[in-house]
PLY file of the C-alpha trace (Angstrom):
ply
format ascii 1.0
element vertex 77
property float x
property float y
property float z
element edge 76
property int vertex1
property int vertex2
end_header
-1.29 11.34 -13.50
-2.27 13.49 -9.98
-1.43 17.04 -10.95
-1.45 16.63 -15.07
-5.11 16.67 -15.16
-5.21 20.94 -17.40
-2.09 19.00 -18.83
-4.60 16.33 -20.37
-7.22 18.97 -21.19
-4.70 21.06 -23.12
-3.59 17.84 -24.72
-7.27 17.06 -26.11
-7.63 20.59 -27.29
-4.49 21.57 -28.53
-2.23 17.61 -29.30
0.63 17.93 -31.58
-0.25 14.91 -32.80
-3.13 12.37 -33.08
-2.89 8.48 -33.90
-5.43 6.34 -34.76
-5.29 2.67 -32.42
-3.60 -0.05 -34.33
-5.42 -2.44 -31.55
-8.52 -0.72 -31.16
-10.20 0.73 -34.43
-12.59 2.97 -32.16
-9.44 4.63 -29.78
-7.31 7.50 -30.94
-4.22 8.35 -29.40
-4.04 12.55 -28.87
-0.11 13.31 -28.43
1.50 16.29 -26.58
5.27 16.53 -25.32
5.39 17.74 -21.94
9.19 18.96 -20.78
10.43 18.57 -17.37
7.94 15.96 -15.55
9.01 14.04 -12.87
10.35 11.03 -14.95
12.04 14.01 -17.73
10.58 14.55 -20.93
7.83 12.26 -21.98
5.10 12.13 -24.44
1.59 12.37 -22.67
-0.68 10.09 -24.53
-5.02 10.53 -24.17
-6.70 7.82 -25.12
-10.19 8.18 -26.23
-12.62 6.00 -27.01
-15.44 6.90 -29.78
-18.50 5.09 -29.86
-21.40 5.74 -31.70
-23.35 6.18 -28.56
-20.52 7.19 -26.45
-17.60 9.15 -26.50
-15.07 9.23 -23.28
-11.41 8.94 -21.99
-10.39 5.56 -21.63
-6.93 6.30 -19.96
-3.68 8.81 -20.24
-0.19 8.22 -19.15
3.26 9.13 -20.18
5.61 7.70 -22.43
8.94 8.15 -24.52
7.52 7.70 -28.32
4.65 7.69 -29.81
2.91 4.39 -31.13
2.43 3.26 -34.72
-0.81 4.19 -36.43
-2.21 5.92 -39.00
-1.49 9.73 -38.16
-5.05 11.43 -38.08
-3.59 14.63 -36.98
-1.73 17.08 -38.63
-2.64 15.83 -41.60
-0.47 15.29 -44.22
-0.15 17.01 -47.61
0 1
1 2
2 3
3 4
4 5
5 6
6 7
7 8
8 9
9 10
10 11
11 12
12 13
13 14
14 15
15 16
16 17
17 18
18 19
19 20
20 21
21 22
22 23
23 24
24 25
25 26
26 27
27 28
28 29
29 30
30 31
31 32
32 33
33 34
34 35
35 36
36 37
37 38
38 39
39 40
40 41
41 42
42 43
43 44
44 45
45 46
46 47
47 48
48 49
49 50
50 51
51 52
52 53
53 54
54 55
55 56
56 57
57 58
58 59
59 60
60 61
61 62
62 63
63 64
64 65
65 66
66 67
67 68
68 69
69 70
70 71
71 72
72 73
73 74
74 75
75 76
């Protein structure tokens, strides 16, 4: 993830689409498809962790699809 870190910011501030965990009922996934990394086109994924006490980044990394979940973001009509 060395060299995606405004990638990750952009992704928390701008995703294209946001998931809530399946595994984890206090995670949400934020979405954003980057073109042309160095394994092609791949979804980055932030993962953030929202505690009542504490809110923080648990981990990011790339990926071909996004997971199952209930989609938080864009909402639906």
């Amino acid at each position: 993830m060395v060299g995606l870190e405004q990638e990750m910011e952009a992704t928390l501030v701008r995703p294209e689409r946001v998931v809530q965990s399946l595994a984890d009922p206090e995670a949400r996934l934020y979405y954003r498809l980057l073109r042309e990394t160095p394994v092609g086109d791949k979804y980055l994924c932030v993962v953030v962790k929202d505690r009542v006490a504490d809110t923080f980044l648990l981990t990011a990394y790339l990926t071909d699809k996004v997971k199952r979940g209930d989609t938080i973001w864009p909402q639906s009509a």
